[in-house]
Predicted model as a PDB file, atoms N, CA, C, CB and O in Angstrom, pLDDT in the B-factor column:
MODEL        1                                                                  
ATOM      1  N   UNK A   1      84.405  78.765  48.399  1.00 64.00           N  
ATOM      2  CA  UNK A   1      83.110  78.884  47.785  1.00 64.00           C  
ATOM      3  C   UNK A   1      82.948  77.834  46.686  1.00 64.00           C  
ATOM      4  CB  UNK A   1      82.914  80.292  47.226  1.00 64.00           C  
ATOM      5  O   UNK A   1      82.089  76.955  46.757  1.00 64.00           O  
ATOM      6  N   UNK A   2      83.924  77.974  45.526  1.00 76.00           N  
ATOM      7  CA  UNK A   2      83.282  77.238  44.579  1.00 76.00           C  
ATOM      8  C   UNK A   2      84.579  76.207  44.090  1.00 76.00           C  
ATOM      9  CB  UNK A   2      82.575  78.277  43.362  1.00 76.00           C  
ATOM     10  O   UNK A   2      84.400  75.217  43.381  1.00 76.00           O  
ATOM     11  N   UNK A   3      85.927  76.647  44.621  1.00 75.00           N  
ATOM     12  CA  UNK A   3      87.195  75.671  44.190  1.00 75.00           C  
ATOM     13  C   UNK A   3      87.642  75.421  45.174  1.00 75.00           C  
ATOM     14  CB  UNK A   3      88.295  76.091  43.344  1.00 75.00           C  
ATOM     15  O   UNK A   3      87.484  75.745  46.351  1.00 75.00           O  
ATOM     16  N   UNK A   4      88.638  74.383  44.250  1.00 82.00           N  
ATOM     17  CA  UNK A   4      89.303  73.492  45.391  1.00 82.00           C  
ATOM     18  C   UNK A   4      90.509  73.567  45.030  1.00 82.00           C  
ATOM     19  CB  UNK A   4      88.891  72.004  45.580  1.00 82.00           C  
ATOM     20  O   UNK A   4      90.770  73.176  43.892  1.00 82.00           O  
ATOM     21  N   UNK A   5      91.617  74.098  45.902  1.00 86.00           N  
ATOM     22  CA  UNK A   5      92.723  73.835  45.481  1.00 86.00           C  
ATOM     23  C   UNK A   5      93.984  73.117  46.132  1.00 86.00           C  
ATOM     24  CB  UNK A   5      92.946  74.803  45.159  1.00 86.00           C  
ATOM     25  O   UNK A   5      94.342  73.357  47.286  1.00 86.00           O  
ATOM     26  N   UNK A   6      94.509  72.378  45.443  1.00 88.00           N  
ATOM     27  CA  UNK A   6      95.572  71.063  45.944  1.00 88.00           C  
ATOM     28  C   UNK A   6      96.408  71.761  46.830  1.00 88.00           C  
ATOM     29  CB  UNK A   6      96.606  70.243  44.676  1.00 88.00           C  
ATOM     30  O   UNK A   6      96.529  72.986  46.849  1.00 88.00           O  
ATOM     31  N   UNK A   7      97.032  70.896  47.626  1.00 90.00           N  
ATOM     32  CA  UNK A   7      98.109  71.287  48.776  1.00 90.00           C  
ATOM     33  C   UNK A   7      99.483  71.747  47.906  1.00 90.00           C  
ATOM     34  CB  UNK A   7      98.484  69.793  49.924  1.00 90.00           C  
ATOM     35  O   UNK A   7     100.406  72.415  48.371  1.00 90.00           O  
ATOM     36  N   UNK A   8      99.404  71.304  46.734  1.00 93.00           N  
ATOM     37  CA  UNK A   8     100.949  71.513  46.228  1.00 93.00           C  
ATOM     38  C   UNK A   8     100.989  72.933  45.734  1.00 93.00           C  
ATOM     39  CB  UNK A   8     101.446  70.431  44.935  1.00 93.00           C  
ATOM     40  O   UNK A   8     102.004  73.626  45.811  1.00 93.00           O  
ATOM     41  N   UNK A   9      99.556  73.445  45.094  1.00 93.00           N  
ATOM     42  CA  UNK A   9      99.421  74.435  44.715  1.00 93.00           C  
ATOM     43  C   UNK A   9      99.822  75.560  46.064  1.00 93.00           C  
ATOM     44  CB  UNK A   9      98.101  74.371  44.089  1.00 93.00           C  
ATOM     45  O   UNK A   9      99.921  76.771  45.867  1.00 93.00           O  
ATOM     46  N   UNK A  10      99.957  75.128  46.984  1.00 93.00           N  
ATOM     47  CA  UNK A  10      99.811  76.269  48.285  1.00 93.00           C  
ATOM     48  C   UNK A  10     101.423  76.430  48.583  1.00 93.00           C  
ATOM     49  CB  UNK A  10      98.779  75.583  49.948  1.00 93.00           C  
ATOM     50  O   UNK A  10     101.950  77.519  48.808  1.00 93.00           O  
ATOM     51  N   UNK A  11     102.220  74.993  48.546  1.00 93.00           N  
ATOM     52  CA  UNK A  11     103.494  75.066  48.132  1.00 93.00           C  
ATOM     53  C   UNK A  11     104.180  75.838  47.406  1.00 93.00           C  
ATOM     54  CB  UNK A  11     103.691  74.317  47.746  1.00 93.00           C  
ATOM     55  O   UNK A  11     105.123  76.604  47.601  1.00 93.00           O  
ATOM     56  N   UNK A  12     103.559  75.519  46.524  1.00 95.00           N  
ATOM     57  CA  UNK A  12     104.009  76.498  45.151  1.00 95.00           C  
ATOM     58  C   UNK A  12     103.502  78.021  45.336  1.00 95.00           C  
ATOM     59  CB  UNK A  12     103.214  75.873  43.583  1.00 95.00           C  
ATOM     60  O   UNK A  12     104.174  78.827  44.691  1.00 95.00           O  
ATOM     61  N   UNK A  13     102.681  78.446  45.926  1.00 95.00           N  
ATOM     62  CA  UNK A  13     102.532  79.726  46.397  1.00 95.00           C  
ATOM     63  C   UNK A  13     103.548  80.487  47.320  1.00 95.00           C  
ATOM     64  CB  UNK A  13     101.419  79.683  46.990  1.00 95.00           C  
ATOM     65  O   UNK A  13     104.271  81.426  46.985  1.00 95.00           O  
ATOM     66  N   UNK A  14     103.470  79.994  48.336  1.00 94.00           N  
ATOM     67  CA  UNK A  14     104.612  80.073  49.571  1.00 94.00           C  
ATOM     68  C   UNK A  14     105.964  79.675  49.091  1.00 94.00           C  
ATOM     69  CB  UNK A  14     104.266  79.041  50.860  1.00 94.00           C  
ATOM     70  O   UNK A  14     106.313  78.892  49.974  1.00 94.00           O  
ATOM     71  N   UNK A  15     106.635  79.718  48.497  1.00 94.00           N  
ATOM     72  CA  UNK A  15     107.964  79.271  47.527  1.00 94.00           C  
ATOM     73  C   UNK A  15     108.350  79.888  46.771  1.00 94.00           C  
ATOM     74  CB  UNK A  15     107.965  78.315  46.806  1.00 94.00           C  
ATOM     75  O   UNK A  15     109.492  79.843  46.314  1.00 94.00           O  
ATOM     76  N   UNK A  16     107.068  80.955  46.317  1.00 96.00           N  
ATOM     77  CA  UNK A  16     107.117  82.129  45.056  1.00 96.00           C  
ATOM     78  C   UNK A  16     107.183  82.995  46.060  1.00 96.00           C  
ATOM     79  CB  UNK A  16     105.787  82.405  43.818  1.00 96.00           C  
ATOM     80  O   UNK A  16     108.307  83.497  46.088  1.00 96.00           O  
ATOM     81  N   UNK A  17     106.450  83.418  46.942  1.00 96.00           N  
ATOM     82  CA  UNK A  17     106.256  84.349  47.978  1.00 96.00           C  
ATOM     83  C   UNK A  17     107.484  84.545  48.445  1.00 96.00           C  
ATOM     84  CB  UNK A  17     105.347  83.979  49.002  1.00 96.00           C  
ATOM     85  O   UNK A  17     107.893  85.702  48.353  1.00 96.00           O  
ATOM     86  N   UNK A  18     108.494  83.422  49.121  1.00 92.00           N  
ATOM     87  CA  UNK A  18     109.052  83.521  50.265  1.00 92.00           C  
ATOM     88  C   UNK A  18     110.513  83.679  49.308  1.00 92.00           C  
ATOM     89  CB  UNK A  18     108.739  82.206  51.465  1.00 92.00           C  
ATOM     90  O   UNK A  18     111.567  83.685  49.943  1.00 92.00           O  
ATOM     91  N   UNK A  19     110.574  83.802  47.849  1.00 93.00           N  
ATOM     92  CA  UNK A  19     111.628  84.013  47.667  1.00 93.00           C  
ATOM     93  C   UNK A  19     112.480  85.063  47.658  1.00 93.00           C  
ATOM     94  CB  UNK A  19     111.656  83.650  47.030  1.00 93.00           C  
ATOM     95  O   UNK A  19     113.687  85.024  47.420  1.00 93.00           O  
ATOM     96  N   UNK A  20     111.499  86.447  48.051  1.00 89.00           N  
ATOM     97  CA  UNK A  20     111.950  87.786  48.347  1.00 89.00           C  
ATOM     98  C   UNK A  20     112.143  88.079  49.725  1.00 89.00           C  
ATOM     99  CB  UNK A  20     111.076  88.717  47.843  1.00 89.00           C  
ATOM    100  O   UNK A  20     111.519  87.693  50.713  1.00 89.00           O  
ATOM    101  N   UNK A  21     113.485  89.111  49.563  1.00 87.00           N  
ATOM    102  CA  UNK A  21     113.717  89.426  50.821  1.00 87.00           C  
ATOM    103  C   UNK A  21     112.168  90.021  51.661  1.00 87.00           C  
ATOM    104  CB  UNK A  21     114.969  90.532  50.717  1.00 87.00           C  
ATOM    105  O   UNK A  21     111.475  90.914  51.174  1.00 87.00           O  
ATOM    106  N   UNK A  22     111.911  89.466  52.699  1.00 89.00           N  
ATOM    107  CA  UNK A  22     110.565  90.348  53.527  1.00 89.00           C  
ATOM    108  C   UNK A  22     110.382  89.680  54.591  1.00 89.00           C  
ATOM    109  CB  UNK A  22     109.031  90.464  52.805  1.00 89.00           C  
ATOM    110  O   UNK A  22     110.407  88.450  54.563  1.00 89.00           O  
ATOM    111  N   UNK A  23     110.157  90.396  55.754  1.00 90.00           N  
ATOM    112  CA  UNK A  23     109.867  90.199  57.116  1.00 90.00           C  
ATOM    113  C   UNK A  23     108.750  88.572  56.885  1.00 90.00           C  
ATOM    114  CB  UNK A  23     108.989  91.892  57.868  1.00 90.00           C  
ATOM    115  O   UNK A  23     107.956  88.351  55.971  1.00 90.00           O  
ATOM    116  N   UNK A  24     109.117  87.641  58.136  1.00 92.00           N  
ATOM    117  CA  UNK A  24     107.803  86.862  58.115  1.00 92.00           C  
ATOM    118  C   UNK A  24     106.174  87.427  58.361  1.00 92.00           C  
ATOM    119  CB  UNK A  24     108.042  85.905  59.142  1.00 92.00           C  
ATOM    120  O   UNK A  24     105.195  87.161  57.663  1.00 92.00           O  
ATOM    121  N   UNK A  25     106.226  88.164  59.409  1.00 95.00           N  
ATOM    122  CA  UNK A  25     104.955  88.914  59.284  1.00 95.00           C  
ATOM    123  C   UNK A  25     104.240  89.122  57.587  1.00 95.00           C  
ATOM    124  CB  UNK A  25     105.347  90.433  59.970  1.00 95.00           C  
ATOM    125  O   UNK A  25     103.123  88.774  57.203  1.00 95.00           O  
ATOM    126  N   UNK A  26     105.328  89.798  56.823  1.00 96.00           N  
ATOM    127  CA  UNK A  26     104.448  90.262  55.547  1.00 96.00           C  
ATOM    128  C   UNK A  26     104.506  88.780  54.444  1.00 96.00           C  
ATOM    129  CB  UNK A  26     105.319  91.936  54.673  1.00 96.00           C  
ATOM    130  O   UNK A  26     103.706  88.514  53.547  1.00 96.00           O  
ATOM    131  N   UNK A  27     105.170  88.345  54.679  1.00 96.00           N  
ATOM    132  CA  UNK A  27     104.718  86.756  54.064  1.00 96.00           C  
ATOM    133  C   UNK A  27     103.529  85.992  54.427  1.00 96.00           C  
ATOM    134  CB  UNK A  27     105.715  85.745  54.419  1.00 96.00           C  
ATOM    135  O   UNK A  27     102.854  85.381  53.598  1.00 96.00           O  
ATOM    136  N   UNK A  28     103.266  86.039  55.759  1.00 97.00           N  
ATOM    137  CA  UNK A  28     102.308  85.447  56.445  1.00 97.00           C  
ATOM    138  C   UNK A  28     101.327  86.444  55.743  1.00 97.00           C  
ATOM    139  CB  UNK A  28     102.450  85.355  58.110  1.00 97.00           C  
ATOM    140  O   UNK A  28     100.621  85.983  54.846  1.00 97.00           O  
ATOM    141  N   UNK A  29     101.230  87.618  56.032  1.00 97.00           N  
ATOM    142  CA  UNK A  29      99.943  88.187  54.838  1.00 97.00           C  
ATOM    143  C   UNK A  29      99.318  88.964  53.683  1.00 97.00           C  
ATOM    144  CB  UNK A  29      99.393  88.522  55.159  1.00 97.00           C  
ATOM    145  O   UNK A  29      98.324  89.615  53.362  1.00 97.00           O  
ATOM    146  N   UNK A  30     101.040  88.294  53.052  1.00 97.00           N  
ATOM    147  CA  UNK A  30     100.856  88.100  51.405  1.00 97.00           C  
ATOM    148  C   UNK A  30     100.299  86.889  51.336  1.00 97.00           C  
ATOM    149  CB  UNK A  30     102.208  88.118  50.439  1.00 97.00           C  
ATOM    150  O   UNK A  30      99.227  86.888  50.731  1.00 97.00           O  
ATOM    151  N   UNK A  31     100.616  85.976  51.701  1.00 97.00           N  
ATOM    152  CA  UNK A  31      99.500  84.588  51.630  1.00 97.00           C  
ATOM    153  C   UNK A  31      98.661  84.846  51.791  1.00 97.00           C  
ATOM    154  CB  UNK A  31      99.440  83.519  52.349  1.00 97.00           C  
ATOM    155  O   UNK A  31      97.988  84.865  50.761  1.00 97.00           O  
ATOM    156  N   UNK A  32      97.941  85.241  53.005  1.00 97.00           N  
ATOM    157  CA  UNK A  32      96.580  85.451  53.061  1.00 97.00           C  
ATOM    158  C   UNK A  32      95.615  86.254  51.975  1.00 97.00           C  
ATOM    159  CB  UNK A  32      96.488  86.030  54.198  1.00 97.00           C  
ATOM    160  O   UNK A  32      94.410  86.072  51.802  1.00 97.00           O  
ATOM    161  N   UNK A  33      96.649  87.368  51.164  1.00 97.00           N  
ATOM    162  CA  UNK A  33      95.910  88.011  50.525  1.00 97.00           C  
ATOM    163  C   UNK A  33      95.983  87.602  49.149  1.00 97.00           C  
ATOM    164  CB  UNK A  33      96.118  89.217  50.757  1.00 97.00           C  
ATOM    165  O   UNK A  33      95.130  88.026  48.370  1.00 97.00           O  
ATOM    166  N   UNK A  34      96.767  86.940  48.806  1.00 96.00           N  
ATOM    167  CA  UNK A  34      96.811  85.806  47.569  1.00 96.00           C  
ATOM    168  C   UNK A  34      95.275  84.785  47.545  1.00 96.00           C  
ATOM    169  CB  UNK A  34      98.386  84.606  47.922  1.00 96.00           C  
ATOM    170  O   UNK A  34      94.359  84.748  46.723  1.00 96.00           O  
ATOM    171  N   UNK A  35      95.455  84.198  48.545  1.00 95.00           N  
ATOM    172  CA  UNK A  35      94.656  83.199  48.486  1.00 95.00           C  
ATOM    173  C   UNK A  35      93.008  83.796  48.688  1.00 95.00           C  
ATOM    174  CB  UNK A  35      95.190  82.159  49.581  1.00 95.00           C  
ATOM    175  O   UNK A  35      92.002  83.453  48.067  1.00 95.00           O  
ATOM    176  N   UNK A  36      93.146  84.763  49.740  1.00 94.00           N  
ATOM    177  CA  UNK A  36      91.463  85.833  49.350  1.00 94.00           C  
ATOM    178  C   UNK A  36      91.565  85.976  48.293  1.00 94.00           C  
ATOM    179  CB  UNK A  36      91.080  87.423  49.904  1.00 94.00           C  
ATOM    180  O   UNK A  36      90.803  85.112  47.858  1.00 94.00           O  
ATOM    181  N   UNK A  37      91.923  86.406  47.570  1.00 94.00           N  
ATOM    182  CA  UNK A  37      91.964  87.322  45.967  1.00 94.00           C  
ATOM    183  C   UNK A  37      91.866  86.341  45.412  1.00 94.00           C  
ATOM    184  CB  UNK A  37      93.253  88.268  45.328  1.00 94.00           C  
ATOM    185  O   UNK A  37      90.764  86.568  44.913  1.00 94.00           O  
ATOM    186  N   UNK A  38      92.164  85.216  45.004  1.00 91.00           N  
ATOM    187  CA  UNK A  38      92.122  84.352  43.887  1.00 91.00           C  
ATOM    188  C   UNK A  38      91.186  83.151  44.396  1.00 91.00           C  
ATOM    189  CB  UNK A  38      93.641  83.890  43.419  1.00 91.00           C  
ATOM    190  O   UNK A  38      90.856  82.503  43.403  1.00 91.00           O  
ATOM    191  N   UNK A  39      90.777  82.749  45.260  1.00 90.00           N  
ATOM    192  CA  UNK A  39      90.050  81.609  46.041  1.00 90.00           C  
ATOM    193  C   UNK A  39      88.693  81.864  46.417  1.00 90.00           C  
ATOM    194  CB  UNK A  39      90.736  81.283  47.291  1.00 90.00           C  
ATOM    195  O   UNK A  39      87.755  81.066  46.431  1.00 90.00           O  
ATOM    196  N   UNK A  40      88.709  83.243  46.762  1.00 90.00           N  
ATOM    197  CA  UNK A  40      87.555  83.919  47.927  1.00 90.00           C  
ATOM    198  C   UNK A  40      87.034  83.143  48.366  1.00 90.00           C  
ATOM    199  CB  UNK A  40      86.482  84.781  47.625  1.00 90.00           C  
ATOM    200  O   UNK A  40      86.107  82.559  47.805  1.00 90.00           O  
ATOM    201  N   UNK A  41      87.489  82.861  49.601  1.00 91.00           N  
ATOM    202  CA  UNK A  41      86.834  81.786  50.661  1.00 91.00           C  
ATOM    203  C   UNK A  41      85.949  82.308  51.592  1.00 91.00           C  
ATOM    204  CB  UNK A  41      87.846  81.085  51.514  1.00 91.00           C  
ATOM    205  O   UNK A  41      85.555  83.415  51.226  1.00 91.00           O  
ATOM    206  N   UNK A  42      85.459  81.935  52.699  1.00 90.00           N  
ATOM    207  CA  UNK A  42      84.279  82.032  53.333  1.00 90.00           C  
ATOM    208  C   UNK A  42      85.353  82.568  54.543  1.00 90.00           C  
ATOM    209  CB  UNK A  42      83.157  80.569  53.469  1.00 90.00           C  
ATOM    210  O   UNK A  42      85.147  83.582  55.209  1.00 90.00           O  
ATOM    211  N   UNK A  43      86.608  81.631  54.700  1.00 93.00           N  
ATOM    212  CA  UNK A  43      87.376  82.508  55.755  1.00 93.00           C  
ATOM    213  C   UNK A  43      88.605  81.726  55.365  1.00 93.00           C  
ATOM    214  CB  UNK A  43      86.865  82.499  57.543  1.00 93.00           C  
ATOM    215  O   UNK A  43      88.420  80.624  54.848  1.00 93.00           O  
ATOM    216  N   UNK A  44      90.187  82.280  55.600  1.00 94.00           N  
ATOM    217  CA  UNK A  44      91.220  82.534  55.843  1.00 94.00           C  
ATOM    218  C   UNK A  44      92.051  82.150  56.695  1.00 94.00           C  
ATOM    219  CB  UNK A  44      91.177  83.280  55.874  1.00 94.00           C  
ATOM    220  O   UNK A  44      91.418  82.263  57.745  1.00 94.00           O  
ATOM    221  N   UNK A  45      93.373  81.647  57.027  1.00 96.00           N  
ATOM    222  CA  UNK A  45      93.762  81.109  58.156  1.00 96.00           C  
ATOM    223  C   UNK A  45      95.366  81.161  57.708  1.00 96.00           C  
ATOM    224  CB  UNK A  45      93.009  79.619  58.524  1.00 96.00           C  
ATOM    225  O   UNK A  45      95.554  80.163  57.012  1.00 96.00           O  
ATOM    226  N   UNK A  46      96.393  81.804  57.811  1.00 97.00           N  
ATOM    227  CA  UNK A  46      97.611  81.343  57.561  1.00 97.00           C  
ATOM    228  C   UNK A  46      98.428  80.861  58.452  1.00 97.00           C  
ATOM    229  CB  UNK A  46      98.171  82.093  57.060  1.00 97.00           C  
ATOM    230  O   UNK A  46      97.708  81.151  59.408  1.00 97.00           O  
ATOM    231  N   UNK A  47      99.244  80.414  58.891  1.00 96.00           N  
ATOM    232  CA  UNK A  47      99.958  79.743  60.260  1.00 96.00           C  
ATOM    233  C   UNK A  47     101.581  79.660  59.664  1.00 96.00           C  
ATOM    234  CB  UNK A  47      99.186  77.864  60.760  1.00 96.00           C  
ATOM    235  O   UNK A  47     101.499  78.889  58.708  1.00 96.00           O  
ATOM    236  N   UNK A  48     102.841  80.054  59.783  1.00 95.00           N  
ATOM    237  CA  UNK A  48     103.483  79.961  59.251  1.00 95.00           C  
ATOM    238  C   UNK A  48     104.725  79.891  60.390  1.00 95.00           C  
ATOM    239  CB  UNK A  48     103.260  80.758  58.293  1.00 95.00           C  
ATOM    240  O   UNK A  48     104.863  80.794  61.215  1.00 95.00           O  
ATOM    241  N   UNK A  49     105.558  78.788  60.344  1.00 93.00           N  
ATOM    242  CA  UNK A  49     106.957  78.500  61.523  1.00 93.00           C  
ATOM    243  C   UNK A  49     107.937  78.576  60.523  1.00 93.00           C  
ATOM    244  CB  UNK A  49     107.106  76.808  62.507  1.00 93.00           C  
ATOM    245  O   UNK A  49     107.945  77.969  59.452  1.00 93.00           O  
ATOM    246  N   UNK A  50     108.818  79.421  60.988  1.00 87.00           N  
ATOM    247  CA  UNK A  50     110.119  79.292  60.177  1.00 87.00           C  
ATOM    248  C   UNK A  50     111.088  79.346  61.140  1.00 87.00           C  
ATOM    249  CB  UNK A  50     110.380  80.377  59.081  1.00 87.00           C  
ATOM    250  O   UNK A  50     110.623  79.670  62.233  1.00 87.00           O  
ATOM    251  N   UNK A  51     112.121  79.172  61.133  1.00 82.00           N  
ATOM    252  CA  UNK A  51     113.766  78.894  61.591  1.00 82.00           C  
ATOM    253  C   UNK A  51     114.602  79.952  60.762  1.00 82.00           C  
ATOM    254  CB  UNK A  51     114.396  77.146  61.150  1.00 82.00           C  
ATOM    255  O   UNK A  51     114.503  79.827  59.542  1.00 82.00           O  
ATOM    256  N   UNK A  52     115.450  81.025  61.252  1.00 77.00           N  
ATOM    257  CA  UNK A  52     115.856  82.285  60.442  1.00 77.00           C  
ATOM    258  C   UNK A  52     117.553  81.996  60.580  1.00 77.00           C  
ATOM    259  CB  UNK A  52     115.204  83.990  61.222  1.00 77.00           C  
ATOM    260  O   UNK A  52     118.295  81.394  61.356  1.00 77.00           O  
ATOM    261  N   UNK A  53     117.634  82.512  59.788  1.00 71.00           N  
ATOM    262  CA  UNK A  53     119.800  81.962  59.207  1.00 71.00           C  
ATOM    263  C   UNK A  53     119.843  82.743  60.610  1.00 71.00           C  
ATOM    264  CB  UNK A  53     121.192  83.012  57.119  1.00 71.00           C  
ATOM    265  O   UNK A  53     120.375  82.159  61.554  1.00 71.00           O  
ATOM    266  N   UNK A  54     119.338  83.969  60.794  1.00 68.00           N  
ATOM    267  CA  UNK A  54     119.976  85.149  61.588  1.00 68.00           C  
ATOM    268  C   UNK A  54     119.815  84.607  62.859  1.00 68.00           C  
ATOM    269  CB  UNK A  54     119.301  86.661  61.442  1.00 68.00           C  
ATOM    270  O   UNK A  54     119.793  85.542  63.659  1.00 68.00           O  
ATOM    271  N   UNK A  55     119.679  83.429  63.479  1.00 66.00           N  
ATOM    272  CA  UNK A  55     118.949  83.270  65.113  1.00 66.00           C  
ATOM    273  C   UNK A  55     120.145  82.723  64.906  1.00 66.00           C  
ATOM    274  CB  UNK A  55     117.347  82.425  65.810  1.00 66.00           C  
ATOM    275  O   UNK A  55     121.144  83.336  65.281  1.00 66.00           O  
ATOM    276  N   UNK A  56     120.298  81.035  64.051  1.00 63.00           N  
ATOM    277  CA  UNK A  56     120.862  79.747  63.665  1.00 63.00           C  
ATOM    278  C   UNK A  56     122.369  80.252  63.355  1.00 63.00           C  
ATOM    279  CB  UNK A  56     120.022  78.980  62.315  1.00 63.00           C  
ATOM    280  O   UNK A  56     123.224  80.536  64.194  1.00 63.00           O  
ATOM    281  N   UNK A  57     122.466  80.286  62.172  1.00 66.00           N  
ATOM    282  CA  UNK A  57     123.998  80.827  61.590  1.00 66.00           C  
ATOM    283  C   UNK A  57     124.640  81.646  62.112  1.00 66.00           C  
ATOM    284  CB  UNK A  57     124.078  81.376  60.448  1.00 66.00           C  
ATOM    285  O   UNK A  57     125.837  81.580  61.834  1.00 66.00           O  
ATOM    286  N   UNK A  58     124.219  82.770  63.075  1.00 65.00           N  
ATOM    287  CA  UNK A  58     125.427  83.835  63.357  1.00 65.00           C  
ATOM    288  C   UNK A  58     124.674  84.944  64.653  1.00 65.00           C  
ATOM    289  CB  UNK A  58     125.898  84.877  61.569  1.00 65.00           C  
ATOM    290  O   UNK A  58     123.655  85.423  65.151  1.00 65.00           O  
ATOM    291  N   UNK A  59     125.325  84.895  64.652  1.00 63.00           N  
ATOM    292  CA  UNK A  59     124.959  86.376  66.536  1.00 63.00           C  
ATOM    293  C   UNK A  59     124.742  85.068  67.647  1.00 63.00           C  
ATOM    294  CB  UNK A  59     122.474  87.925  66.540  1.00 63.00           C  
ATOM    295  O   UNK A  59     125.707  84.483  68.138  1.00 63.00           O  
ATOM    296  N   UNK A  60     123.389  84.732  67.939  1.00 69.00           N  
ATOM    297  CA  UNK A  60     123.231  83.871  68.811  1.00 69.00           C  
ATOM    298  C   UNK A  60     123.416  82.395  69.216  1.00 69.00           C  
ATOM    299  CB  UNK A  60     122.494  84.048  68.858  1.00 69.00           C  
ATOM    300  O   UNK A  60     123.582  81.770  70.264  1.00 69.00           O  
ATOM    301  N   UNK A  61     123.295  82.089  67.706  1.00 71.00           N  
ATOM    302  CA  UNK A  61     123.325  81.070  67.737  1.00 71.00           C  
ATOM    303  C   UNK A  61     122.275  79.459  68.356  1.00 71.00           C  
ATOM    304  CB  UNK A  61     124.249  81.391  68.070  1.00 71.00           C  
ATOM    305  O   UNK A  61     122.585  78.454  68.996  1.00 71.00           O  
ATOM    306  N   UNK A  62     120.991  79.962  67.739  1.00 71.00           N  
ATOM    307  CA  UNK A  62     120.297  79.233  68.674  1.00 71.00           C  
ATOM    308  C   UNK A  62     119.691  78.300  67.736  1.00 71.00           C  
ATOM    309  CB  UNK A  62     119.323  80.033  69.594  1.00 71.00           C  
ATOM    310  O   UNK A  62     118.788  78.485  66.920  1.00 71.00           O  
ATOM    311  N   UNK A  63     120.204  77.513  67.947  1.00 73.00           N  
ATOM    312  CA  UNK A  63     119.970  76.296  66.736  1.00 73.00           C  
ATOM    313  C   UNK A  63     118.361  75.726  67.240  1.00 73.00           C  
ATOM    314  CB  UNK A  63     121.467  74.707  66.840  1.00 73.00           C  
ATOM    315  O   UNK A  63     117.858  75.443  68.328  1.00 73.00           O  
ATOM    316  N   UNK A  64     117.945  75.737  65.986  1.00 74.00           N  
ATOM    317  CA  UNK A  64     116.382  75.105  66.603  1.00 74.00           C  
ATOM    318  C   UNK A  64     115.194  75.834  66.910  1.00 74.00           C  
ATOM    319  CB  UNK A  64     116.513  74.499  67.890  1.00 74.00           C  
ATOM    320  O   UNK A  64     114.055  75.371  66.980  1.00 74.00           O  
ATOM    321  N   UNK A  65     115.712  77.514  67.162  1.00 79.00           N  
ATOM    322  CA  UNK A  65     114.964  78.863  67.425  1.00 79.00           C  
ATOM    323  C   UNK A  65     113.737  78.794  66.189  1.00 79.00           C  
ATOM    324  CB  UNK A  65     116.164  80.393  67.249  1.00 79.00           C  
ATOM    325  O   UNK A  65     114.259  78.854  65.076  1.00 79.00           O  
ATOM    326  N   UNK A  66     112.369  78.693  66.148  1.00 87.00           N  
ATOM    327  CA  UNK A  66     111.477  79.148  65.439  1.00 87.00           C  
ATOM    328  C   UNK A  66     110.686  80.121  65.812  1.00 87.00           C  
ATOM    329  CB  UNK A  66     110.898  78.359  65.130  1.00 87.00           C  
ATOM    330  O   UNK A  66     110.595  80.461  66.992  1.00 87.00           O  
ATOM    331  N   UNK A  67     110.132  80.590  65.005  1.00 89.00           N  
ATOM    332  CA  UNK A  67     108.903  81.667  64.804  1.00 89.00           C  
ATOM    333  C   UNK A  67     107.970  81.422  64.192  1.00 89.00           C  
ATOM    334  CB  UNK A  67     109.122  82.740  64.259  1.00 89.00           C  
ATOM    335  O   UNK A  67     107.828  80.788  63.147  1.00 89.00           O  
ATOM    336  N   UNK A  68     107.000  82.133  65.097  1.00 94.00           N  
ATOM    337  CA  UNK A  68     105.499  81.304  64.607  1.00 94.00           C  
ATOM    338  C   UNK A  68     104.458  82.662  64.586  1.00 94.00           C  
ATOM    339  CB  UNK A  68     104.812  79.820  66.031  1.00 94.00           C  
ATOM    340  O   UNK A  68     104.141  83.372  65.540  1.00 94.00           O  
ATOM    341  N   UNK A  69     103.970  82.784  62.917  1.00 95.00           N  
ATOM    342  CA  UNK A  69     102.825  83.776  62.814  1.00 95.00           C  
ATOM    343  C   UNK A  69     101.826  83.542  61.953  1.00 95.00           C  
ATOM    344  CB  UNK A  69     103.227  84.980  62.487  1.00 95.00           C  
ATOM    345  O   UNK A  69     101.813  82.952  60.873  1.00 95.00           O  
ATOM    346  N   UNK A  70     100.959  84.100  62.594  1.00 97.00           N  
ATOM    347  CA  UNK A  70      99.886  83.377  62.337  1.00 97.00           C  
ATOM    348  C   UNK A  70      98.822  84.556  61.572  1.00 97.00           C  
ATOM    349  CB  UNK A  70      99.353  82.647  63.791  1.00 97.00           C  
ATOM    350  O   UNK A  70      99.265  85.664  61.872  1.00 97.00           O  
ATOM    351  N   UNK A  71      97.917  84.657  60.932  1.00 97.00           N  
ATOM    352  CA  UNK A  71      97.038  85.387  60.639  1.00 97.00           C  
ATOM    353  C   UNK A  71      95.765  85.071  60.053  1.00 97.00           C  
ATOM    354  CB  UNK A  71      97.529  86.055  60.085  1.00 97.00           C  
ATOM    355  O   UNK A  71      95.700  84.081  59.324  1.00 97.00           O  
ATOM    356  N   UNK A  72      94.562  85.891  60.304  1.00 95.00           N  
ATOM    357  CA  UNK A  72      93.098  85.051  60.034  1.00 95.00           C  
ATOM    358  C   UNK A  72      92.345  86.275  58.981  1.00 95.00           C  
ATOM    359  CB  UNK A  72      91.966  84.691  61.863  1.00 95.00           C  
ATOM    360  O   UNK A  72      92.951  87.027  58.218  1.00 95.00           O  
ATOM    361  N   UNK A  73      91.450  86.234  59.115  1.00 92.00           N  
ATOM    362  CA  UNK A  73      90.522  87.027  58.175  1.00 92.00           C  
ATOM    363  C   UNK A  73      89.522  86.103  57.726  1.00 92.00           C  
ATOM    364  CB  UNK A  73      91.250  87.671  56.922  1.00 92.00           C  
ATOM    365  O   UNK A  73      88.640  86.475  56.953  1.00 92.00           O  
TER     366      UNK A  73                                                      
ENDMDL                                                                          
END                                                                             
């Protein structure tokens, strides 16, 4: 609506977010509800790929394995 906010600032969001233990799902929309709440935009979009110790480091071993979630509003 009425701001604009820098890419680093979104960094810096997702970095604060992601430093607690929590499923990707609820990261993907704690972002979303960060950025409604403080931005109120016209619409919403989070998209988020991560690579998990637990695929990579140990049980399967699948180096390279990502996950991808996404959420709108």
């Amino acid at each position: 609506n009425e701001y604009i906010a820098g890419l680093s600032k979104f960094g810096r969001l997702v970095k604060a977010l992601a430093a607690r233990f929590q499923t990707q799902e609820r990261l993907t929309n704690a972002i979303l509800d960060v950025v409604r709440a403080d931005l109120d935009p016209n619409a919403v979009m989070v998209f988020t790929r991560a690579t998990h110790t637990c695929m990579c480091g140990r049980g399967i071993r699948a180096h390279g394995a990502e996950t991808i979630t996404t959420v709108y509003d």
